[in-house]
N, C-alpha and C positions, 0 to 999 in steps of 0.2 A: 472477825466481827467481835468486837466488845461484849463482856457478861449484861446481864440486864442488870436493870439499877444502878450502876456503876458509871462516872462522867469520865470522858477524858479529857486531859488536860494537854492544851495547849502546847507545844512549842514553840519556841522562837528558831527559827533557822538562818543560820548567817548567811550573806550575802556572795553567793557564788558565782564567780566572775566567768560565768562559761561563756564559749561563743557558737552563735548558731548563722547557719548561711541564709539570707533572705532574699530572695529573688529580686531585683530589681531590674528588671530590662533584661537579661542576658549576664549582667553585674553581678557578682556575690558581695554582699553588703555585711559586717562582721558588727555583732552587736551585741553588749553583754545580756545575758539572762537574769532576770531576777528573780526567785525562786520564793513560792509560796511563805507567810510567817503563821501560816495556819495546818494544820493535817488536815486540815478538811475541804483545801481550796481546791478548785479546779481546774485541771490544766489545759494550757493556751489550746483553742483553737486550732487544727491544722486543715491549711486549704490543701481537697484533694482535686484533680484535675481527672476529670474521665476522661478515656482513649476514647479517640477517634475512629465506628467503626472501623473496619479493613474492611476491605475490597478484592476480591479474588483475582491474579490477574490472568487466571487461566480460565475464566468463568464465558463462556462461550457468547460467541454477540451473531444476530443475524441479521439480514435486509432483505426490508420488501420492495420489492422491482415495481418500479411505477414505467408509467407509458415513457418510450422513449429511450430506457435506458437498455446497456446491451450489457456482458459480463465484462469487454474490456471496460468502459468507464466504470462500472461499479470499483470492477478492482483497483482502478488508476484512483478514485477517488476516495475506497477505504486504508490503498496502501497495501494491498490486499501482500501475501509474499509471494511468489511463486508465479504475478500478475495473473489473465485470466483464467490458463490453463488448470494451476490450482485452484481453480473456484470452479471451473467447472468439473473438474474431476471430484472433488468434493461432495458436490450436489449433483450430482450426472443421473444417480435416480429420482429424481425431482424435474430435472430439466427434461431426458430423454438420449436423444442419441444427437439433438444437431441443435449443435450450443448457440446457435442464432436465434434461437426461437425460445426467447422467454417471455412469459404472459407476465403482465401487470397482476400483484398482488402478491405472487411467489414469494417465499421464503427462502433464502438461501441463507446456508452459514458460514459462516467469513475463518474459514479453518488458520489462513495465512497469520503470519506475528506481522507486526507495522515492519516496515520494508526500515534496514538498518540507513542510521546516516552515515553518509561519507567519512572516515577517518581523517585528521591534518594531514598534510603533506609533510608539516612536521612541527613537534614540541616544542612550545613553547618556552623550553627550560632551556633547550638547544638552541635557541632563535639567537640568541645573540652573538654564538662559537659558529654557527655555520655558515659556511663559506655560500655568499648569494651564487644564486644554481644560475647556469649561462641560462640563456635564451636562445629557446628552439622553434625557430620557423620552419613550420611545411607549408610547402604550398596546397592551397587546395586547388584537390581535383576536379579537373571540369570534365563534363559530358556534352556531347552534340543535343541539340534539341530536335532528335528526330525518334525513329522504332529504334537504331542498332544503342544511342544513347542512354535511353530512357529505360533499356534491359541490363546495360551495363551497370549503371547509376543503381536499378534494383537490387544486383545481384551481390553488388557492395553492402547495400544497406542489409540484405536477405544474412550474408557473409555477417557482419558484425551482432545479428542477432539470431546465430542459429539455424535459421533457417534452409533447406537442403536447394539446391537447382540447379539445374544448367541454363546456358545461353539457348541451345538448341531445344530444351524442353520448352521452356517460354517463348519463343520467337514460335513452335510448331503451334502452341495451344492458342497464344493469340491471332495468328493466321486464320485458324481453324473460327474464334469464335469475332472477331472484329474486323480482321484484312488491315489490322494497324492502324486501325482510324480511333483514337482515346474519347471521340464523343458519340460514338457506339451506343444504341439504347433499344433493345428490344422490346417492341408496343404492343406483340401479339401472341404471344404464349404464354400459360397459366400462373407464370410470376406475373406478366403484366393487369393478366386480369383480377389479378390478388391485390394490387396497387404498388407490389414492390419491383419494378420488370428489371431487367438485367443489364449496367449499365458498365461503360470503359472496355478498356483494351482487352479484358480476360471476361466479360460480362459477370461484373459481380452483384448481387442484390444488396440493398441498402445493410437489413440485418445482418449477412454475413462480413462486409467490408466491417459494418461497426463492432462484432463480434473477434475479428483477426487483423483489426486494424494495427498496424505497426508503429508502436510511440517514437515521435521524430518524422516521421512524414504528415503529409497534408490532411487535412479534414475532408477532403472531397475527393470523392468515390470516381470523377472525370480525372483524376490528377492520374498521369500515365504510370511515374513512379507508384504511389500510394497503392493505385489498382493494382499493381503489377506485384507486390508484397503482400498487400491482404490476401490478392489468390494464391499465390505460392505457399502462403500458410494458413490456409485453409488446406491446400492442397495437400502438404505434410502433414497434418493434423487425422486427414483422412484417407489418403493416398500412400503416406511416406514420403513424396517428393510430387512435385507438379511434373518432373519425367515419368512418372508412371500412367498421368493423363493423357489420354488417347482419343476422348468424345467426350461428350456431353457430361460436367461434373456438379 
């Protein structure tokens, strides 16, 4: 700071051919500075750019069950990970003990990470050096459209997704609850008079088939396959195996 009373005097400053970067686009643009001929001038302006809150990505998310939905679509449509098993294990003191039965309004929280995408097949750096891969046909398998087809055809799909069973357990439980017949519908016991009665080859109620429905088979609860996989896993889920079923589940 200058004495009082005292002026200062001016300088002249020469001409300093500096270079500074200025954003253009993405561009650095090179351009000389011209530098004050005063001590007193002020200098340029700098634009500063605020960041962009952040966003937690571990910061928890949850959904309210409206009418209609069951825990598998919730999960199928948040991506849930672990599908609905992880959700309901998550919320299972919320829900209770029978993961088919949740009310409109609930909260659950979505613990799973978004379900990973598929990896290439292969790199794109390699795409040009690798040798094109033969071409492999299997044939697909067919099933008869009858009882002995429509257990086999399950027990494949049961097979590829975990699920436990035998022939002989499913062929016993559905005897027991339908006599083979997949348009089966019980109109007179307390499912029925609940509104949701017991329908297919394994008599399963609406909620539970939409609760342990198996992704890849049919929307409809009469479908003999579909039926025959949602009870199975339901069955595992609360049995161990639909072989452990022996009556009324």
């Amino acid at each position: 700071m200058p004495a009082q009373g005292k002026h200062r005097r001016s300088r002249t400053i020469p001409l300093a051919h500096r270079l500074i970067a200025v954003g253009t686009g993405g561009a650095a643009l090179a351009l000389p500075l011209l530098t004050a001929t005063t001590a007193g001038a002020a200098p340029a302006p700098q634009h500063v750019t605020a960041a962009p809150s952040a966003v937690t990505a571990a910061q928890k998310v949850t959904h309210t069950v409206v009418k209609g939905e069951s825990l598998a679509k919730i999960a199928d449509a948040r991506s849930v990970s672990g599908g609905w098993k992880a959700l309901y294990k998550t919320n299972r003191d919320a829900i209770g003990d029978n993961p088919s039965l949740i009310r409109p309004g609930l909260k659950l929280k979505l613990s799973g990470a978004p379900k990973a995408a598929a990896a290439p097949t292969a790199s794109t750096e390699n795409a040009s050096t690798a040798k094109p891969a033969e071409a492999v046909q299997t044939a697909a398998k067919s099933y008869t459209n009858d009882l002995d087809g429509w257990i086999r055809e399950a027990l494949d799909v049961m097979a590829q997704n975990g699920i436990p069973g035998s022939y002989d357990g499913i062929h016993r439980n559905i005897m027991r609850e339908s006599a083979g017949n997949p348009q089966a519908i019980n109109n007179w016991d307390s499912n029925a008079a609940a509104g949701i009665p017991s329908k297919g080859l394994l008599q399963v109620i609406d909620p539970t088939f939409e609760a342990y429905h198996v992704p890849g088979t049919s929307t409809d609860s009469y479908d003999p396959v579909a039926n025959i996989t949602a009870a199975c896993n339901y069955a595992a889920d609360r049995y161990g195996s639909i072989d452990n079923v022996n009556g009324p589940y």
